[in-house]
Structure formats: C-alpha cells, structure tokens
N, C-alpha and C positions, 0 to 999 in steps of 0.2 A: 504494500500500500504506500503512496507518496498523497501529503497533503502540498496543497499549494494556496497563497495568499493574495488577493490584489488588490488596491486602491484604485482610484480615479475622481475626478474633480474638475469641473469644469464654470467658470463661470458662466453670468449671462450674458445676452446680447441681442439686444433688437435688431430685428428683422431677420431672425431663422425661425425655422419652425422646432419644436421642442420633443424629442427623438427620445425613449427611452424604452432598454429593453425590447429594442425593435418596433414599438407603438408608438406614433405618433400619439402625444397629449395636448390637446387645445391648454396655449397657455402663451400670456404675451409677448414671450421673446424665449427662444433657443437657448443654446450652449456654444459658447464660442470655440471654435476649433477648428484644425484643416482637414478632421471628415466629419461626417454629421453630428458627433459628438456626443455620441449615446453612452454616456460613463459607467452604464451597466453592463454592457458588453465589452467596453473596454478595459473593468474592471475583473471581467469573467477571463477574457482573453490571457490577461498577465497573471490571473492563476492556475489557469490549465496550464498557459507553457512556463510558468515555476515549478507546478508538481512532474511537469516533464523534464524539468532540466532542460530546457529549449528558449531562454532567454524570456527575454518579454516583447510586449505588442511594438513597444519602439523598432527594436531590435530589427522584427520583422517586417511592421510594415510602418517607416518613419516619417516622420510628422515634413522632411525636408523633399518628398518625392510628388512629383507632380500628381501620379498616378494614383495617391490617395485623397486629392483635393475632393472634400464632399464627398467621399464614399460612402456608402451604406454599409454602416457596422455588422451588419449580419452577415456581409461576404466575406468581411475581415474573423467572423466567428468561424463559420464555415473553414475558411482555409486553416484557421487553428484543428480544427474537428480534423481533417483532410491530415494532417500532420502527425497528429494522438494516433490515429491509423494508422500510420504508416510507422509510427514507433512502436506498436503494438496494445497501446493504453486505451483499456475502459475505463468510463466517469462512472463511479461507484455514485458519489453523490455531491448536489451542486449547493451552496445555501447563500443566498444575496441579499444584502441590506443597502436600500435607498435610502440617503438621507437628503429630508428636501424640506422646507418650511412652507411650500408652496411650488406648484400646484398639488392640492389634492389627490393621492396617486392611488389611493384603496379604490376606487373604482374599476382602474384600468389591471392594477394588479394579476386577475387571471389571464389576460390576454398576455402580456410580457411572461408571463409562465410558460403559457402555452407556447407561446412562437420559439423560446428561448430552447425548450424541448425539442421542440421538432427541429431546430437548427441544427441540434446535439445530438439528434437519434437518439433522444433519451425518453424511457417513460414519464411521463409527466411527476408520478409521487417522487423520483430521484430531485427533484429540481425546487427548492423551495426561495419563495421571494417575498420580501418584506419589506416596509416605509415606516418610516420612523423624521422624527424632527427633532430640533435641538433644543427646542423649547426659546426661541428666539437667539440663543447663545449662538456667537461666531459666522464665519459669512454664510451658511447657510442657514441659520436663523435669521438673519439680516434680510436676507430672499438677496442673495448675491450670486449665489451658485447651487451647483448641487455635485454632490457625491456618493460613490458608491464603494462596498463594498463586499467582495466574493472571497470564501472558499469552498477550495474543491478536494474530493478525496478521489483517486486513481487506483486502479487498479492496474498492476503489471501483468 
C-alpha cells in the first residue's frame, strides 16, 4: 500500500467560470490559473503521483507550457489514471476536502463524486468528497480563494 498527499489553492478572478471537481459551479468569478483551475483535481492529481512516486502535477504537466493554457482538468486526471496503469497501481481509496467560504458547494457535491469516479474507473463508494469552510479565518474565509485537499491510498 502507498498513501499519497496533495494540496492546491487557487485564488479568485473575475471573468472565468468557476470549475471544480470537474462541475462547473455558478458562482461570480473562477480560479485564477493557466488551466481551468479546478484545485480539486489538481489537488487529486499531486496525490496519486506522490503515492506513485511519479512526481507531481507541475512536474508533468507545467504551468510554463503552452499546451496546458485552459485545459480541462479532467484530461490532466485522466492522463495521471493512464500512468497508475501503466505502473501497475490500483486506487484503493480517494478522500477530498474542499475548503471554500463561498460558493455553497453541498449541493453540487455528488456530481464532482460522480464524474471524479468515473474519471478514475473507480467505484463510486472508493471516492469520498467533502466542503468545509474556515469559518471566515484566512483567505478562504475572506472568499479570496479556495482550496483543496486529497489523499489517496494505492495499491501495488
């Protein structure tokens, strides 16, 4: 078994749309970044390839390359998924924490499950996701950004 840990953090920014966990969420302004800036998959990504020993999501797909301007995070998962394979590692189990003061994200929560799942080829019960807030403390209580954070257990 390898566990693996990731952060991610992004602030805000008017005039994107607001990407998380593969769902779009109605909400005033995005996440500032050079791909859509879904800091839950971004967050997912750098702990799969920690518990693989395969670097992290920089490493792979770097923020300096044209080729990831505005990508859609789910392809950036995808090719992490495509890699675990090809190393031989199953995802035992996924567990994610959003922290956001704003927008309200329990609504949308099963849908970022579901798609995150099915990215993964994982059962849905493997894959758990949860929001949480700071209670105003720090810049995501401030409603300045939002961050995420994943671990994952592997199986070799």
């Amino acid at each position: 078994m390898r566990i693996g840990h990731g952060l991610d953090a992004h602030r805000f920014t008017p005039g994107r749309p607001l990407v998380l966990g593969g769902v779009r969420i109605p909400h005033t302004e995005g996440l500032e970044a050079h791909s859509d800036g879904d800091v839950v998959i971004h967050a997912l990504c750098d702990a799969l390839l920690g518990a693989a020993g395969l670097g992290d999501i920089g490493r792979h797909f770097p923020d300096d390359d044209p080729a990831y301007a505005g990508i859609d995070s789910r392809v950036l998962l995808r090719r992490v998924k495509v890699q675990l394979d090809e190393h031989r590692f199953a995802i035992a189990s996924v567990d994610l924490t959003v922290v956001a003061q704003a927008p309200r994200l329990a609504p949308h929560i099963e849908a970022m499950r579901q798609r995150l799942a099915a990215d993964l080829d994982l059962a849905p019960p493997r894959l758990n996701l949860k929001a949480t807030t700071t209670e105003g403390m720090g810049f995501t209580g401030r409603g300045e950004g939002i961050a995420a954070f994943a671990v994952v257990l592997l199986d070799e």
